[in-house]
N, C-alpha and C positions, 0 to 999 in steps of 0.2 A: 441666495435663497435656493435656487438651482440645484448648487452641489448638496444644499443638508438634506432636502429630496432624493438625490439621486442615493446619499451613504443611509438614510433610513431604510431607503429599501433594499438595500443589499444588506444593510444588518436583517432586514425581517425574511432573507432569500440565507441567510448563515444559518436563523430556526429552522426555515421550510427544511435544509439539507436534513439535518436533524431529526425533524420528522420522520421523512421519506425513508432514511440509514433508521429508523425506530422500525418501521412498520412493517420491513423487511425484515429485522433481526425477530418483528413479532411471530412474522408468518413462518417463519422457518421454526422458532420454536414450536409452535401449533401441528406443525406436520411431525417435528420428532416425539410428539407425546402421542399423537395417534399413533403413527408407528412407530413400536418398541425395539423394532430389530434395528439396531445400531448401522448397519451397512443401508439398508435400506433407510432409516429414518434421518440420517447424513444427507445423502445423495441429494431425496428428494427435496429436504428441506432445504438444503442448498440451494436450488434449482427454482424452488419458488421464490427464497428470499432476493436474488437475482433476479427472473422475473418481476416480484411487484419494483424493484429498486429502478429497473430498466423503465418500466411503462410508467410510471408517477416523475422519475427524470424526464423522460418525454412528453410527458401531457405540461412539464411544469414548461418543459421551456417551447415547445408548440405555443402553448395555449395562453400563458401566464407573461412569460418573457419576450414572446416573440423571435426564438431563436429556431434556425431552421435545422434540417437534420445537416446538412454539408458546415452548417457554422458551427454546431454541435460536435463536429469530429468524427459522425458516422460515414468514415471513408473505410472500405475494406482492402484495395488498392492501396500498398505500401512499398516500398524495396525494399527485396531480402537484406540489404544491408541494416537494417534496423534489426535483425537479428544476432550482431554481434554485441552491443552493449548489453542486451536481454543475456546471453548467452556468458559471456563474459564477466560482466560483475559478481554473481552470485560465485564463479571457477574460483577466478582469484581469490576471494574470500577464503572461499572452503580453503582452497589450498594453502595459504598464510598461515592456517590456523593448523594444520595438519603437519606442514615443517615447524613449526615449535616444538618447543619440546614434550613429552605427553604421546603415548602410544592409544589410537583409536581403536573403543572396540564396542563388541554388539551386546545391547545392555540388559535385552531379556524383557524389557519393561512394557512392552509391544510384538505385536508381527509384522513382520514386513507387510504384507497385505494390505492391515489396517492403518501402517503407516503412511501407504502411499495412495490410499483413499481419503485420507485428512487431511495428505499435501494438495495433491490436486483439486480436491475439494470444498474443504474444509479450510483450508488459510490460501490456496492458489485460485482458483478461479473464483472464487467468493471474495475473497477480497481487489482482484485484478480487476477484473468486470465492475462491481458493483465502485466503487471507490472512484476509482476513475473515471467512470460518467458522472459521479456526482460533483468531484474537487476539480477535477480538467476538463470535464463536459460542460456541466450547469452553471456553478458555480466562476471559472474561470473565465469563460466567454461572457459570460453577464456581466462580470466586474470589467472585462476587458472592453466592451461597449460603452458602459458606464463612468469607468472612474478612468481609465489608460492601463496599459500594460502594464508599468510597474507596480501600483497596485492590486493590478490582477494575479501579480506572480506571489508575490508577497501576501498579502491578507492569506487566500487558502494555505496557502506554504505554513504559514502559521497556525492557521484554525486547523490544517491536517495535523500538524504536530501535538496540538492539546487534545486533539479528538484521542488522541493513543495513553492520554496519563492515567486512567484508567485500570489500562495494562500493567502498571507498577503495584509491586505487590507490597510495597509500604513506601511513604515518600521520602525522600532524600534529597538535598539540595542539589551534587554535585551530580544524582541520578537524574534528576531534574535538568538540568541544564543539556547536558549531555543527550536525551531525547529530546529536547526541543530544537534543539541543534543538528542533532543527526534528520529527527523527521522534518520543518522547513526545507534542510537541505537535500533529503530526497526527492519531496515534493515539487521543489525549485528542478530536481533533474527531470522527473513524471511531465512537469508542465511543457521545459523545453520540448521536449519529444512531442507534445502534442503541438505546440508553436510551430517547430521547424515542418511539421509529419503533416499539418492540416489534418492528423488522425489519429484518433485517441485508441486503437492498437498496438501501435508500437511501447507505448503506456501499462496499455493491457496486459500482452505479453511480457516486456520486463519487470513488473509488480507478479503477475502471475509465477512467473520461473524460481523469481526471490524470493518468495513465500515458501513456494515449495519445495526449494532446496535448502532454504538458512533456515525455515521455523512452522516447516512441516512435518516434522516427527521421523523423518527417514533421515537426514542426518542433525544434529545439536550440538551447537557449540559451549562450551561449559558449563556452570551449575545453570544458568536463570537461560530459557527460551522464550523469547518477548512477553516476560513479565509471570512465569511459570516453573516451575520446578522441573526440569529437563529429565521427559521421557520417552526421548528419540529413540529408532532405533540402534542408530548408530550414534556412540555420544565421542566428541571430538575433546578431551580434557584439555583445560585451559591451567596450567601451573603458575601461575600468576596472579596476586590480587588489585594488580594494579586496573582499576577503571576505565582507565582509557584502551584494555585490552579487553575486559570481559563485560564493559557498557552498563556496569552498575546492575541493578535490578530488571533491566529492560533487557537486556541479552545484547549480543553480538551487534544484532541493528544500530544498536546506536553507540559501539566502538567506533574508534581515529580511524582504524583498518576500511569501515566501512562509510565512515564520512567524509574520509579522502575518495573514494570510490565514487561517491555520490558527486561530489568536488568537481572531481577531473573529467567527468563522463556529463555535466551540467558544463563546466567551462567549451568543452569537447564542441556539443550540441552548441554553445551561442552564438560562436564564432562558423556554424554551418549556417550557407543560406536556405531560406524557408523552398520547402518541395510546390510544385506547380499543381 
């Protein structure tokens, strides 16, 4: 009786997320309709949807869950070395994709400027920040309280995967598959980093980098950018239609290229012992 207790309320802590990821994406709209100026109605709206994501993460598991800020991952003490996987995943990528065959060029579609205010901003630290205190923060230490680790890795790994089908701009089985697979399997890497790290930064930072280099608008990898008609500024042509190259309708994110990347940098991390 126990356990259907403990999974009711982690299914009713899968809404709360839900909410919290609503009420942020509400306030950020709110701020870009006040203001009109595109640079300015970005930034700030960003900044709030962040904001409220941050403090209702917090009140929930302060107040709600019982979780403290050190179990929560708000450690800001990390070792530089958790900057090679951040750093690295996203290189290699780009790079794979630049040695094929297909000359990269600049597409006019954008400014540099505005592209690298919607990397940073806009899919980079908006989604780095906010995401990862919810699915590796709240979410992840609650179930790992409650149900054990393996279902703490698992469940989000998966609910992060469905939170993105969204992003597909019409459904497909084998597109389907392919992001479900690519995002568990990133999220399964996002988690270890907070497992091993005791700190949901090094998290931060690698979802932050990866946004803002793969699906930030400063560089795009062939026709679809995470579920989008690619209008980077630099567009990287993908001369192939095979799927497992160009990740179906979701983009690059959830190619082999980048699911073995997720793979090998999650295997990497398990076999590290947890930091002190």
């Amino acid at each position: 009786m126990e356990i259907v207790k403990k999974i009711a309320k982690n299914i009713g802590l899968l809404f709360l997320v839900l909410v919290i990821l609503s009420a942020g994406s509400i306030g950020e709209s709110v701020v870009e309709l006040i203001l009109p100026d595109a640079y300015v109605g970005l930034i700030l709206g960003i900044i709030v949807r962040i904001a409220i994501i941050c403090v209702l993460s917090w009140l929930t598991a302060d107040k709600l869950l019982k979780i403290s800020p050190e179990e929560l991952g708000i450690r800001l003490k990390i070792s530089p070395l958790w900057l090679v996987p951040a750093i690295a995943l996203p290189a290699t990528v780009l790079l794979f994709y630049v040695i094929l065959p297909g000359d990269p060029y600049v597409s006019g579609e954008t400014t540099l400027p505005k592209a690298l205010i919607f990397a940073v901003f806009g899919v980079g630290l908006s989604a780095g920040i906010t995401e990862e205190i919810v699915f590796r923060g709240v979410l992840f230490r609650y179930m790992q309280k409650t149900l054990g680790n393996k279902a703490a890795v698992i469940v989000p790994a998966v609910f992060f995967a469905c939170a993105h089908i969204m992003n597909m701009e019409q459904f497909d089985l084998t597109d389907l598959v392919l992001l479900i697979l690519a995002g568990s399997s990133v999220a399964v890497m996002f988690t270890f980093m907070a497992l091993k790290s005791k700190s949901l930064l090094p998290g931060m930072i690698t979802h932050s980098l990866w946004n803002a280099l793969i699906i930030g608008s400063i560089f795009g990898v062939g026709d679809i950018v995470n579920g989008a008609a690619n209008k980077s500024y630099i567009i990287i042509p993908v001369e192939s239609s095979s799927k497992l190259l160009t990740g179906g309708n979701f983009g690059i994110e959830a190619a082999l290229p980048s699911i073995i990347g997720y793979i090998i940098i999650s295997v990497l991390l398990c076999m590290k012992k947890e930091e002190k």
